[in-house]
C-alpha positions as CSV (number, residue, x, y, z in Angstrom):
1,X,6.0,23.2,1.0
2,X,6.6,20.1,-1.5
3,X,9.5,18.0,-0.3
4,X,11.7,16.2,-3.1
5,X,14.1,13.9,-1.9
6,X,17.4,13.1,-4.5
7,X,18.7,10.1,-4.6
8,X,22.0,10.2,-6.9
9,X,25.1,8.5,-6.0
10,X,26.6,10.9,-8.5
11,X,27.4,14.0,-6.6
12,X,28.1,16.4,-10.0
13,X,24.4,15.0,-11.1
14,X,23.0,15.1,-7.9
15,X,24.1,19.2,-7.4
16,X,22.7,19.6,-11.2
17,X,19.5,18.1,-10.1
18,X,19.1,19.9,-7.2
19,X,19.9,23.5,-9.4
20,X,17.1,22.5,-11.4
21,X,14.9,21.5,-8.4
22,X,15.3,25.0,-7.0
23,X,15.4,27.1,-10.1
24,X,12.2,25.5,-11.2
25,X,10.8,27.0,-7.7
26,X,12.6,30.5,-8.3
27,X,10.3,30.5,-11.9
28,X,7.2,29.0,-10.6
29,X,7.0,30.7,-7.0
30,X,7.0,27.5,-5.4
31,X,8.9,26.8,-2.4
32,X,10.6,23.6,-2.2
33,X,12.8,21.4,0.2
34,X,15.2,19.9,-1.3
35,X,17.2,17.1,0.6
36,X,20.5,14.8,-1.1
37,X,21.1,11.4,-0.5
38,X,24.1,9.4,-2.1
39,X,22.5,5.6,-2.5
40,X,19.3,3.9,-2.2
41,X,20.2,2.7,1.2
42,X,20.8,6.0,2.6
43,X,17.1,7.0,2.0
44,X,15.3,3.4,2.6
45,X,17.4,3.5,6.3
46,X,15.0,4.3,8.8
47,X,12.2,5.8,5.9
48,X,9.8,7.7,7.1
49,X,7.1,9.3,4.8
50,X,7.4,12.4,4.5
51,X,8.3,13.1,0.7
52,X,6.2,14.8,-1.7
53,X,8.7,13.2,-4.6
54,X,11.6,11.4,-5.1
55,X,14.0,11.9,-7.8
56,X,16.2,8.4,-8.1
57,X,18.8,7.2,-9.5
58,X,18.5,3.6,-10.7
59,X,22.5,2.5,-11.1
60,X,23.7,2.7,-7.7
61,X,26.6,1.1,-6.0
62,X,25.2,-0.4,-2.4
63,X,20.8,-0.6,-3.3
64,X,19.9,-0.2,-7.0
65,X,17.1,2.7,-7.7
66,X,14.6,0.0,-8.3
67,X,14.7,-1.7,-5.1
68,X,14.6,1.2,-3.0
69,X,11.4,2.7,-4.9
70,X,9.9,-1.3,-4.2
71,X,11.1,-1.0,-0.5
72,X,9.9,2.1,-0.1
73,X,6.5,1.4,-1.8
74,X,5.9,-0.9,1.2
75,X,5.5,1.9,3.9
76,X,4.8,4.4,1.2
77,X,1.9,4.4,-1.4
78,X,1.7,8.2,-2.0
79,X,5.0,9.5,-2.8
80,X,5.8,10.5,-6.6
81,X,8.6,8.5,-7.6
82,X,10.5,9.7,-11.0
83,X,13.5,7.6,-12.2
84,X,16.8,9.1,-13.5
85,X,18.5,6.7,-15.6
86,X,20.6,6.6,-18.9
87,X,19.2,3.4,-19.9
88,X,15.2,3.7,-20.9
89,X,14.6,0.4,-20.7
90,X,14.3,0.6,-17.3
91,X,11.5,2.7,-18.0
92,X,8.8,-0.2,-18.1
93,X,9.9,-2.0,-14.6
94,X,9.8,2.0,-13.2
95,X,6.3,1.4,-14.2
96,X,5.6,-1.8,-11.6
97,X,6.1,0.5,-8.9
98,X,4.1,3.0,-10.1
99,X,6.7,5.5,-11.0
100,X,5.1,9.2,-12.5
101,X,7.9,9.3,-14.9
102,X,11.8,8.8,-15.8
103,X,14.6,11.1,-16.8
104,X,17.0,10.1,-19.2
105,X,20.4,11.3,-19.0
106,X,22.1,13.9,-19.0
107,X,19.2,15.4,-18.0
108,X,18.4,19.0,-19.3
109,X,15.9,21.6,-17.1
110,X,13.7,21.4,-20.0
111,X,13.4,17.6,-19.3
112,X,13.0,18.3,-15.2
113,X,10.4,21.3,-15.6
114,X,8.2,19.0,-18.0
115,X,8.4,16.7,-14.8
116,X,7.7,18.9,-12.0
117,X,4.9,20.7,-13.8
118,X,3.2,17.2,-14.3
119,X,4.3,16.3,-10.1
120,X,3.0,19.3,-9.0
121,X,-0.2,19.1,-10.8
122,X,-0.8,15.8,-9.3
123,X,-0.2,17.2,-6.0
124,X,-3.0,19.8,-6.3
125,X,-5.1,16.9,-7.2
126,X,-3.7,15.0,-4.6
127,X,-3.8,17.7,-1.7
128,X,-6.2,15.5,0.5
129,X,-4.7,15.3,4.3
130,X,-2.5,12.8,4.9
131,X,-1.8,10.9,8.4
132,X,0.7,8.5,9.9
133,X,-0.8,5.4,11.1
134,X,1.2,2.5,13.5
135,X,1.3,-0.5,11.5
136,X,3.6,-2.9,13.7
137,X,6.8,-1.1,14.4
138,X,6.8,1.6,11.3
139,X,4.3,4.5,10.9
140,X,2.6,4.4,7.3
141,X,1.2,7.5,5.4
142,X,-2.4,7.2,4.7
143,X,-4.4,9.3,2.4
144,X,-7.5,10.8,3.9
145,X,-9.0,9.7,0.7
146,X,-8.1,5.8,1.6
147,X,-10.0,6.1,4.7
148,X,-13.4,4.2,4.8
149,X,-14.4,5.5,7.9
150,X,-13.2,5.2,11.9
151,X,-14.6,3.1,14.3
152,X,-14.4,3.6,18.7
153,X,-14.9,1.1,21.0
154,X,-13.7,0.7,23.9
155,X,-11.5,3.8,24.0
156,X,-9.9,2.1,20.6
157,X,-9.4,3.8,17.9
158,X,-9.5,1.7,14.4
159,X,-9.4,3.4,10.6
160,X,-10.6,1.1,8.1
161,X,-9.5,1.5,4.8
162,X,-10.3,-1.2,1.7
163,X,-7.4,-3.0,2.6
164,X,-5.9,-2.3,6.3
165,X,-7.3,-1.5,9.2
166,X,-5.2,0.4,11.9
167,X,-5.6,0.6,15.4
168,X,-3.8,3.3,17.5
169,X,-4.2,4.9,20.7
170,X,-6.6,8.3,20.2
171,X,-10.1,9.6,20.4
172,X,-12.4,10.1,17.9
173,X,-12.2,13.9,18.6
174,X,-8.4,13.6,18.3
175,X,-8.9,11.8,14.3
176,X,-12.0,14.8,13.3
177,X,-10.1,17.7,14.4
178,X,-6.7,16.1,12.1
179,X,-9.6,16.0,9.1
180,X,-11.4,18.8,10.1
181,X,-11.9,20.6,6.6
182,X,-11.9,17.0,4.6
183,X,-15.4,15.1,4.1
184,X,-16.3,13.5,6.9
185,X,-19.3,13.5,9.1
186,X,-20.0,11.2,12.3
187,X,-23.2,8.8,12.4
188,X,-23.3,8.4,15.5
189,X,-20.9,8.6,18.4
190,X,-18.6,5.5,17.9
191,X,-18.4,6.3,13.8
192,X,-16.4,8.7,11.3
193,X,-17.5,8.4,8.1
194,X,-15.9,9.0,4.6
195,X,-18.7,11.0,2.6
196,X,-17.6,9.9,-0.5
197,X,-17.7,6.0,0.2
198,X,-21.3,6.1,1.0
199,X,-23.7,3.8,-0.8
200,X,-26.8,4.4,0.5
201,X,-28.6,6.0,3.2
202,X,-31.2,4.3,5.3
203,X,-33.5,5.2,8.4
204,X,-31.4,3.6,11.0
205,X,-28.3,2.6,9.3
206,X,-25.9,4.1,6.4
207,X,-23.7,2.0,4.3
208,X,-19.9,3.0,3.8
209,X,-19.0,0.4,1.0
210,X,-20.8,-2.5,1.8
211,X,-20.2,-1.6,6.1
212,X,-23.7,-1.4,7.4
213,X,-23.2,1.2,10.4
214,X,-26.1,2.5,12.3
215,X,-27.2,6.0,13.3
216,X,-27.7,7.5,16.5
217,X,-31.1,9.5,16.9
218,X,-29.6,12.6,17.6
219,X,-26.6,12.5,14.5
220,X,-28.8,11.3,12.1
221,X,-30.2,14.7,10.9
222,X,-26.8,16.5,11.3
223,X,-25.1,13.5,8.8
224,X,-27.7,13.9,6.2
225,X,-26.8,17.7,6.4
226,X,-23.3,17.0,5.8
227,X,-23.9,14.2,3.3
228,X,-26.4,16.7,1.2
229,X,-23.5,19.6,1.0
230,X,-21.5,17.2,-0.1
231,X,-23.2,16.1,-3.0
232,X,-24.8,19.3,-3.6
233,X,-28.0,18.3,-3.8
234,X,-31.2,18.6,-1.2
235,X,-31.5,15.0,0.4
């Protein structure tokens, strides 16, 4: 169920927006969650990321539109973020925090379903699993498709992605069974790889985007399964 968060200090615009939200739902068969919230503080307060979209306001009284979207960008890389504003210029600064799209208004539900049909396109696209990780005191949502691959040592549990690297307290087991279903294949007991960041195979060592990790004996022939199906081709 795709959650949209409103953020509209405006409470006529805010109900309108909402009507649209769930009337596009009615006509597509899509169930949403819809949730209010009267000023850019009120939804950067104690974020946590959970939403699908956000539909924001830019002209608000106590956090402008824009500074929320670059607070919340911070903890949150994967939320779809479309602007409602009666000014386009702000159009090309919704851009620098990689905003889907903006609203002029008074906004019409022609206007919002053009929106939501391209939001929930990208969300089919984007449908890869999605985990909180501890990053100091906040939990950040991480794509499965960000992850390089996991790594246990020690009873430690570290994801590696291109640009982070988290460390929690789990298993191995724990992190395959929450991607169970995605592509990812173990190398050997201490390793979780990311199919589609491998670079090349070797006899005793696989390379996950220039990570040189070795292979067990027995996991070896079980990887190269998994790697094969997932490029479709006999290895």
């Amino acid at each position: 169920m795709p959650r949209i968060a409103i953020v509209e200090d405006d409470p006529v615009c805010a109900r309108q927006l909402q009507g649209y939200a769930q009337r596009y739902g009615r006509e597509t068969g899509t169930e949403l969650q819809t949730t209010l919230f009267p000023d850019g503080l009120d939804v950067v307060e104690n974020y946590r990321p959970i939403w699908d979209l956000i539909l924001m306001d830019i002209e608000m009284p106590n956090l402008d539109g824009m500074e929320a979207a670059r607070r919340i960008r911070q903890q949150d890389n994967e939320v779809i973020l479309v602007f409602v504003t009666s000014m386009a210029q702000y159009a090309v600064e919704g851009y620098r925090v990689n905003a889907l799209d903006y609203l002029l208004k008074p906004v019409t539900y022609a206007q919002l379903k053009m929106s939501m049909d391209r939001v929930m396109a990208l969300l089919r696209r984007n449908q890869s699993r999605s985990l909180l990780l501890p990053q100091g005191d906040r939990l950040i949502k991480v794509s499965s498709g960000d992850i390089l691959y996991a790594e246990v040592q020690n009873h430690a549990l570290s994801v590696v992605t291109p640009t982070v690297t988290y460390h929690l307290r789990a298993t191995l087991s724990d992190l395959e069974r929450q991607l169970e279903g995605a592509s990812f294949a173990r190398c050997n007991q201490h390793y979780l790889v990311n199919l589609q960041y491998v670079t090349s195979v070797g006899r005793e060592s696989v390379n996950v985007s220039g990570h040189e990790l070795p292979f067990s004996r027995p996991r070896r022939k079980p990887f190269l399964q998994a790697y094969s199906e997932y490029l479709g081709v006999e290895l």
